[in-house]
C-alpha positions in Angstrom: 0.0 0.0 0.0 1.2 3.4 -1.0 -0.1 6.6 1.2 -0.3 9.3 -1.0 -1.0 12.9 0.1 -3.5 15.3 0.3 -5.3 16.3 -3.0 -4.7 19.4 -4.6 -8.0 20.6 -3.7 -7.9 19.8 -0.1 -4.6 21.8 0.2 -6.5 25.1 -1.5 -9.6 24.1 0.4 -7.3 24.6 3.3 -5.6 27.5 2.0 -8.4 29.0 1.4 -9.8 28.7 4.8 -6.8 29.8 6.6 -6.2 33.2 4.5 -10.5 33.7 5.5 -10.1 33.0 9.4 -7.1 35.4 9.1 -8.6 38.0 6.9 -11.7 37.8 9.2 -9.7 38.0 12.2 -7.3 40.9 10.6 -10.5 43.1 10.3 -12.1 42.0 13.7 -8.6 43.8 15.0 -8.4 46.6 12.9 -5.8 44.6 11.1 -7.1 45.9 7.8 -6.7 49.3 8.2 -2.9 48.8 9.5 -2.5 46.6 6.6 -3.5 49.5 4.3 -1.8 52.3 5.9 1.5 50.2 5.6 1.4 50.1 1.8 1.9 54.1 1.8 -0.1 56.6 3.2 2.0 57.4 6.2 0.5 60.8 7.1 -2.7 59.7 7.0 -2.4 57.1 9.1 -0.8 60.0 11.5 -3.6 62.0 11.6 -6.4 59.2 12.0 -5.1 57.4 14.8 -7.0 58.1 18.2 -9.0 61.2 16.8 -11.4 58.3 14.6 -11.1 55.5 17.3 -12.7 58.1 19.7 -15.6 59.1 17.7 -16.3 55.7 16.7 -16.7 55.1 20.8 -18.1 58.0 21.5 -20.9 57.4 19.0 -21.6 53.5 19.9 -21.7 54.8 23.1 -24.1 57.3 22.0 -26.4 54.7 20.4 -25.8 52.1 23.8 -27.6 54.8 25.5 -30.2 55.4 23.8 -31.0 52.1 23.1 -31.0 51.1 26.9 -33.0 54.7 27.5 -35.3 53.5 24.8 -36.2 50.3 26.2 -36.5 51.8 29.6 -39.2 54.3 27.8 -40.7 51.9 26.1 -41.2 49.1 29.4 -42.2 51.9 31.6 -45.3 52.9 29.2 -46.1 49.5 29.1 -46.0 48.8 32.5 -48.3 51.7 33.7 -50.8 50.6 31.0 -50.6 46.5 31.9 -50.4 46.8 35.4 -52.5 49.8 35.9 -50.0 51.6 38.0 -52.3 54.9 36.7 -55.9 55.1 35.8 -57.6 56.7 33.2 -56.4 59.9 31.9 -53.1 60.1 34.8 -52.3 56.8 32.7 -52.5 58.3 29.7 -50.7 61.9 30.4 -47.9 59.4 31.8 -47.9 57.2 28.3 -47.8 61.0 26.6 -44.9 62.0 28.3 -43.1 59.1 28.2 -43.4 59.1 24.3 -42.1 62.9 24.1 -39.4 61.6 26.2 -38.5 58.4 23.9 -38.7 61.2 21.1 -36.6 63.6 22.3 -33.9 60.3 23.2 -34.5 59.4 19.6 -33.7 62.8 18.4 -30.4 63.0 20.2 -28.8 59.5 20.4 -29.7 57.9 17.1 -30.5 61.0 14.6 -27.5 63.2 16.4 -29.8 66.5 16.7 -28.5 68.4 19.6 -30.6 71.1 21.1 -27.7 73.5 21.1 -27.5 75.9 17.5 -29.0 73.6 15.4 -28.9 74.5 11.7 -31.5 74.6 9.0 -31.6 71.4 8.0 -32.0 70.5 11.9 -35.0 72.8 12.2 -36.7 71.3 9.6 -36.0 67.9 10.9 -37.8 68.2 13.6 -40.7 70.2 12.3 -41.1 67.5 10.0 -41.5 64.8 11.8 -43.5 66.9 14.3 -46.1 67.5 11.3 -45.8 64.0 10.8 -46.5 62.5 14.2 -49.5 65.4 14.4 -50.6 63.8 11.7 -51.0 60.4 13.0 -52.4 61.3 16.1 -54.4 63.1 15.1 -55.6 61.0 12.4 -55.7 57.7 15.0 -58.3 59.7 16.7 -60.7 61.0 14.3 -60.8 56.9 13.8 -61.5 55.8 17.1 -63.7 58.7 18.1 -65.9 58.2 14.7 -65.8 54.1 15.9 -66.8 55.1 19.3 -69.5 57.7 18.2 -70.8 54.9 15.6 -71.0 51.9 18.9 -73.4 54.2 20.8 
């Protein structure tokens, strides 16, 4: 008996593998980006060091919160409405500001409006989807109060 060994295609099959687990774990480390600064943009790789690593925490950071604020928001409205911590229209002025609350989060963690100078396109932002909301309150209502006018 003669052992032969491994197949072409096995070997590449392994090759192959290999250069993706280090690929994936180049880019899981930032390997990528230190990889392509070495072939010859020195300077930049100067001036991007902890300036971009900073924003990029600073902004998952950003979106952590909000995310943990908006679940918080969101479990608290449900709670006074399940379990009746409120009734009647105290529950419902709670569930109100609760949901300008999540709104305002949403404004400033994930959409990155600050309430500081806010420019033009800012402004309109928010009036937008003000008009927006308005509008499907508003429209929610005329439903149920036309179903509820209707039942009687």
């Amino acid at each position: 008996m003669t052992t032969r060994g491994p197949s072409k295609g096995v070997v590449l099959l392994k090759a192959a593998g290999a250069a993706a687990l280090i690929g994936t774990a180049r880019a899981l480390a930032g390997g990528a980006a230190i990889a392509r600064d070495r072939r010859g943009d020195e300077a930049r790789a100067r001036l991007r060091s902890s300036d971009e690593k900073h924003a990029k925490r600073r902004d998952l950071m950003t979106y952590g919160i909000g995310y943990v604020f908006a679940l918080l928001l969101t479990g608290a409205a449900f709670a006074v409405v399940t379990w009746g911590w409120a009734a009647g229209t105290t529950a419902l002025g709670i569930v109100f500001a609760l949901a300008l609350v999540q709104a305002v989060v949403h404004f400033r963690c994930f959409l990155h409006v600050d309430l500081r100078r806010s420019s033009r396109d800012d402004l309109q932002l928010i009036l937008f989807s003000t008009l927006i909301i308005g509008l499907m309150v508003g429209g929610t209502l005329v439903v149920l109060l036309n179903l509820r006018m209707r039942m009687t």
